[in-house]
C-alpha positions in Angstrom: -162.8 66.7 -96.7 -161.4 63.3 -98.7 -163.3 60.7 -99.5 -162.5 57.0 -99.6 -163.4 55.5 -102.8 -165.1 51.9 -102.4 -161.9 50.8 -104.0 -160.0 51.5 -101.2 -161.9 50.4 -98.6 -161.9 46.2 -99.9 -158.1 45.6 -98.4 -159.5 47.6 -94.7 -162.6 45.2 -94.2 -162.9 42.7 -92.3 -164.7 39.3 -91.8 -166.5 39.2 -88.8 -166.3 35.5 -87.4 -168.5 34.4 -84.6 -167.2 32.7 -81.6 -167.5 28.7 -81.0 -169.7 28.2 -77.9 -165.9 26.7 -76.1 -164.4 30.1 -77.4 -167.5 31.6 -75.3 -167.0 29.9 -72.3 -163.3 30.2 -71.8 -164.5 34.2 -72.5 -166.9 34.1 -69.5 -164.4 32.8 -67.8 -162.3 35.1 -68.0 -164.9 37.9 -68.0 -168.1 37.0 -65.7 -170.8 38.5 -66.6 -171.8 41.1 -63.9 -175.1 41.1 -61.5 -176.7 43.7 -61.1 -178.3 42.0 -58.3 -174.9 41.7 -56.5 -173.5 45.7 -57.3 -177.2 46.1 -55.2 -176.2 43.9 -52.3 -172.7 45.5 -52.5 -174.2 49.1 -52.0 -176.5 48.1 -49.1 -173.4 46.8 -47.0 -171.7 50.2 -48.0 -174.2 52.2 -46.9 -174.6 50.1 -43.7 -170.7 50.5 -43.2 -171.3 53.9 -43.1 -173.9 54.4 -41.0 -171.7 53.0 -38.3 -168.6 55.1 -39.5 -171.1 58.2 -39.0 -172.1 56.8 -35.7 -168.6 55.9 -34.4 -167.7 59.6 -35.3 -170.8 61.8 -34.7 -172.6 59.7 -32.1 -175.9 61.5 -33.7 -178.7 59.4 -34.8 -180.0 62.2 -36.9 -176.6 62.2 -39.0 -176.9 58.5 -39.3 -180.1 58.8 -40.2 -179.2 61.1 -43.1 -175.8 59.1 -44.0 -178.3 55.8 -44.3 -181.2 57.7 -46.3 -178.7 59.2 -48.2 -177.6 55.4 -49.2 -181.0 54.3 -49.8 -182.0 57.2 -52.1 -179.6 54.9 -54.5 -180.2 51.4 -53.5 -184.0 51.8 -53.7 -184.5 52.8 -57.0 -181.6 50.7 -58.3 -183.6 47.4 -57.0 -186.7 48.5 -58.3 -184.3 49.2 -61.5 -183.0 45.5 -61.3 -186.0 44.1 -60.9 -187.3 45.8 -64.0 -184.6 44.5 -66.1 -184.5 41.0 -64.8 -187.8 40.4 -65.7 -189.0 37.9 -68.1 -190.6 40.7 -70.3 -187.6 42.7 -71.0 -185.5 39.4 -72.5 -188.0 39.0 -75.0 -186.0 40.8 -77.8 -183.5 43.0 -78.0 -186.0 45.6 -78.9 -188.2 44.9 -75.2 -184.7 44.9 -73.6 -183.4 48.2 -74.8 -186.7 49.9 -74.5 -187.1 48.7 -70.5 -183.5 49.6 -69.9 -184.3 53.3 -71.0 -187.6 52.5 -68.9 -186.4 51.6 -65.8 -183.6 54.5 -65.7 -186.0 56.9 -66.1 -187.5 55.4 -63.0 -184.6 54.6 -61.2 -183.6 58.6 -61.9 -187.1 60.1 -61.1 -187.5 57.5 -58.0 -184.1 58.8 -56.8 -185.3 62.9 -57.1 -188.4 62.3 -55.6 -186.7 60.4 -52.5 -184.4 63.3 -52.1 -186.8 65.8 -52.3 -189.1 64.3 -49.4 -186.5 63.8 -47.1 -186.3 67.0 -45.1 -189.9 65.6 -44.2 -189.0 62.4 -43.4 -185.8 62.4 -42.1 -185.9 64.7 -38.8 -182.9 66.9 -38.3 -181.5 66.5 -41.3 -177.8 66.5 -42.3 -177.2 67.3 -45.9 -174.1 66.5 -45.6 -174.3 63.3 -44.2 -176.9 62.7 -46.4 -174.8 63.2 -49.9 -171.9 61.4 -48.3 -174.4 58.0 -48.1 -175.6 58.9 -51.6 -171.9 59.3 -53.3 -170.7 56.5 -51.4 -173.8 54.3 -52.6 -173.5 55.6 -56.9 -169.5 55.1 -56.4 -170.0 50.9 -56.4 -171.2 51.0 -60.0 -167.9 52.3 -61.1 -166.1 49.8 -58.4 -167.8 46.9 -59.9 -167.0 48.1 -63.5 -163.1 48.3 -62.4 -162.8 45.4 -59.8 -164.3 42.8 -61.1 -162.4 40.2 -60.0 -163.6 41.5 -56.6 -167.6 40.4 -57.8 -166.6 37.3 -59.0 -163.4 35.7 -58.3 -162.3 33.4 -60.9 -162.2 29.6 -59.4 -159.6 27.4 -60.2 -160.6 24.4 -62.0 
């Protein structure tokens, strides 16, 4: 394996250079900042949506139910998971913030087992189907938030 000499490496470094607080703003304006609070809001209305898909289609409460438990089985434990990090606690340093992030997955993930185990009890005639079709559909916003954006949080002309 080669080695690069610290000779070598001067002409490859570079200077890192902060940004000016206007170089920041016109950056948030062009990249918002993303709420968690709103990817939450966004899964509810999803999983409501489909609830009434299910309903239009199967006309079985019991596979609604399972479609909308399915949904909540994500949206639950990813409120309780944005509460947890918008608390005051976890911005006191970057150490508190990190360490309640890994936290409140944890919970978020062990909230989210335990919710799916239980519902054969709670959730009479249940539909498995149904049921991962509300929990897939409900997971699948994080990635549509990461990809449109724009979508969150339309840029306003000023």
């Amino acid at each position: 394996m080669t080695r690069i000499q610290p000779e070598d490496q001067e002409d490859a470094q570079e200077t890192f250079e902060p940004l000016t607080a206007e170089q920041v703003r016109e950056l948030r304006k062009h990249q918002p900042l993303l709420s968690v609070w709103r990817v939450v809001g966004v899964q509810a209305v999803l999983g409501l949506l489909l609830m009434v898909v299910v309903w239009l289609v199967s006309r079985q409460m019991a596979v609604v139910y399972s479609a909308g438990y399915g949904a909540l089985a994500v949206i639950v434990p990813a409120a309780l998971f944005a509460r947890g990090l918008t608390s005051p606690v976890a911005s006191v340093n970057a150490g508190a913030a990190v360490f309640g992030f890994f936290l409140w997955e944890m919970v978020k993930i062990g909230l989210t087992v335990a919710m799916l185990v239980v519902a054969p009890r709670l959730v009479n005639d249940l539909s498995w189907p149904a049921l991962l079709a509300g929990l897939i559909l409900a997971m699948k916003v994080y990635w549509v938030a990461l990809g449109f954006r724009k979508v969150f949080y339309p840029v306003k002309p000023t």
